[in-house]
C-alpha positions in Angstrom: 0.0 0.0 0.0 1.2 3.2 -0.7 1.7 5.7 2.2 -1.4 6.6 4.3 -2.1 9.8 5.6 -4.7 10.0 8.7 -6.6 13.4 7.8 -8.5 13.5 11.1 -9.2 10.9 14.0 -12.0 9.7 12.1 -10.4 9.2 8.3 -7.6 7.9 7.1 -7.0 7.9 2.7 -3.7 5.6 1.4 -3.9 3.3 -2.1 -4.5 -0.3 -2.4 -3.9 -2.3 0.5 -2.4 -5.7 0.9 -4.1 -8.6 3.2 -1.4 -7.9 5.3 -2.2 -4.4 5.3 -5.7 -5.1 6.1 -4.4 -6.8 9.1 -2.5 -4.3 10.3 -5.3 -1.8 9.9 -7.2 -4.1 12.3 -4.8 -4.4 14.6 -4.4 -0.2 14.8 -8.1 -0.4 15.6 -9.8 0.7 12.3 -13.1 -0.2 12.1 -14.1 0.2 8.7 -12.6 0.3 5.2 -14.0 2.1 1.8 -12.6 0.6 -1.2 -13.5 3.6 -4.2 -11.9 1.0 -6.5 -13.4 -0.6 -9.6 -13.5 -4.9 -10.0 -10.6 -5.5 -12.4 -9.2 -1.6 -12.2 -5.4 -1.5 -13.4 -2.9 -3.1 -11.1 -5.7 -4.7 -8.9 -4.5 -7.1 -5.8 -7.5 -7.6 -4.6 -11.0 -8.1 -6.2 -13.8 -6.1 -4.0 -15.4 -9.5 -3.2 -12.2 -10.9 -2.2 -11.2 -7.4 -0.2 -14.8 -7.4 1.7 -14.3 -10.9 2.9 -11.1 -10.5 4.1 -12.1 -7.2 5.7 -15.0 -8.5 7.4 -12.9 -11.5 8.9 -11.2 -9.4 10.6 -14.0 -7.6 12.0 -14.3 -4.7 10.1 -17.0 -3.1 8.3 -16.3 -3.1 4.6 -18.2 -0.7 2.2 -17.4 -0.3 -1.8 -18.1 2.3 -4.0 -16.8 2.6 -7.3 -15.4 5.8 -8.5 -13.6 6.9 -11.5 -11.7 10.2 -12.1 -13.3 11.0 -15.0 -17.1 10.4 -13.7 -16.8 12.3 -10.6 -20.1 13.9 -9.6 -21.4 16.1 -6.9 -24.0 13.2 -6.1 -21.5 11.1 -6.0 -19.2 12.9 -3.2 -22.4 13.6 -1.5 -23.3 9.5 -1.8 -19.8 9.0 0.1 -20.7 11.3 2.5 -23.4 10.0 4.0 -22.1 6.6 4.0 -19.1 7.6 5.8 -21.3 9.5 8.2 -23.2 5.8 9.0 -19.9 4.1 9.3 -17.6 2.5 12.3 -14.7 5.1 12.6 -11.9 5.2 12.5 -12.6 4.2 8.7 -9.3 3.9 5.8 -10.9 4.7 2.2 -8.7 3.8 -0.3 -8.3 3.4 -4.5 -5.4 2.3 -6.0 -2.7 5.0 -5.7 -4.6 7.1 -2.7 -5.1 10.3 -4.6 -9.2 9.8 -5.4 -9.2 8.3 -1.6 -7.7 11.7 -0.6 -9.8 13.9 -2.7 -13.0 12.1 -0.8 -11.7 12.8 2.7 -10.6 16.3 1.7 -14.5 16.9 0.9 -15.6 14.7 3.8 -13.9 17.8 5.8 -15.0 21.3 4.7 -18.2 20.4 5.6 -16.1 20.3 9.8 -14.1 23.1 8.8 -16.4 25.2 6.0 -13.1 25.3 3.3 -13.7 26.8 -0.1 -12.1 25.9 -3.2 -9.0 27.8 -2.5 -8.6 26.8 1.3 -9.1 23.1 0.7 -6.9 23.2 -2.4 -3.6 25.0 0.0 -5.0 22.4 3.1 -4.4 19.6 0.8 -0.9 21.1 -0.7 0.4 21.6 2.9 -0.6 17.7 3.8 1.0 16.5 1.0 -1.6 15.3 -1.0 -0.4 15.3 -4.5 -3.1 16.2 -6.8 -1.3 16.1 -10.1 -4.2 15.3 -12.0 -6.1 18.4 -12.8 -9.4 16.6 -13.1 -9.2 15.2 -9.6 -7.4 18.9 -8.5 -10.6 21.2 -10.4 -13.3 18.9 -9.2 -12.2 19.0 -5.8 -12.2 22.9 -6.1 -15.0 23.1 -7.6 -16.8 21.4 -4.7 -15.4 22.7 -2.1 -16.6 26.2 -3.3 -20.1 25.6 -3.9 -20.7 23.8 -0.8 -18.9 26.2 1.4 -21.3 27.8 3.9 -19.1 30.7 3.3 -19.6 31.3 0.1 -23.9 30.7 0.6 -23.7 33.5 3.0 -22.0 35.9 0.4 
């Protein structure tokens, strides 16, 4: 798996995770996993069937919801975020590289923190969250900015 990065006590984003990394995540007390993967998505260890049942035998919730880069809606952020807000926590959601992962946790949080397009894109910059792919980097923008309760007051 590549590198996770906890983005509150609640969420934690990272790529594709080995069984062993599933273990481990059980063992650091996660409680839940979100796999925004595809079945048979480039470079994939693990088949979401295959991923649940090994997430759930180790007595975690497992949810999966398939998202691509280029189909990334509104109603589908909002879709995550009410399924996160029903879920065990802590919860790691993860794709295959951990950069669609992050961009779903980075809108799981402006709605805690109220950050527009701008903020969330200089939050993101300063944890580290490479966002090199400007459809992933606009959409998250984009978002951010018409949901912030900032901006509806203007």
């Amino acid at each position: 798996m590549d590198k996770r990065l906890k983005l509150n006590n609640e969420i934690t984003v990272g790529g594709q995770p080995t069984k062993d990394d599933l273990q481990q995540l059980a063992l650091e007390g996660y409680r839940s996993v979100v796999n925004l993967r595809y079945a048979g998505e480039e470079a994939e260890q693990l088949s979401p069937a295959t991923e649940g049942g090994v997430v759930e035998r180790l007595g975690m919730d497992y949810e999966h919801l398939p998202v691509a880069v280029d189909a990334l809606t509104s109603e589908t952020v909002d879709q995550f975020r009410k399924l996160f807000a029903g879920l065990a926590k802590p919860a790691f959601v993860h794709c295959k590289s951990g950069k669609r992962a992050a961009v779903f946790g980075l809108l799981q949080l402006p709605g805690e923190r109220d950050w527009d397009g701008p903020t969330v894109l200089r939050e993101a910059e300063q944890m580290g969250i490479d966002l090199d792919l400007p459809a992933l980097r606009d959409f998250l923008e984009k978002y951010a900015t018409k949901h912030s309760r900032t901006r509806s007051a203007a």
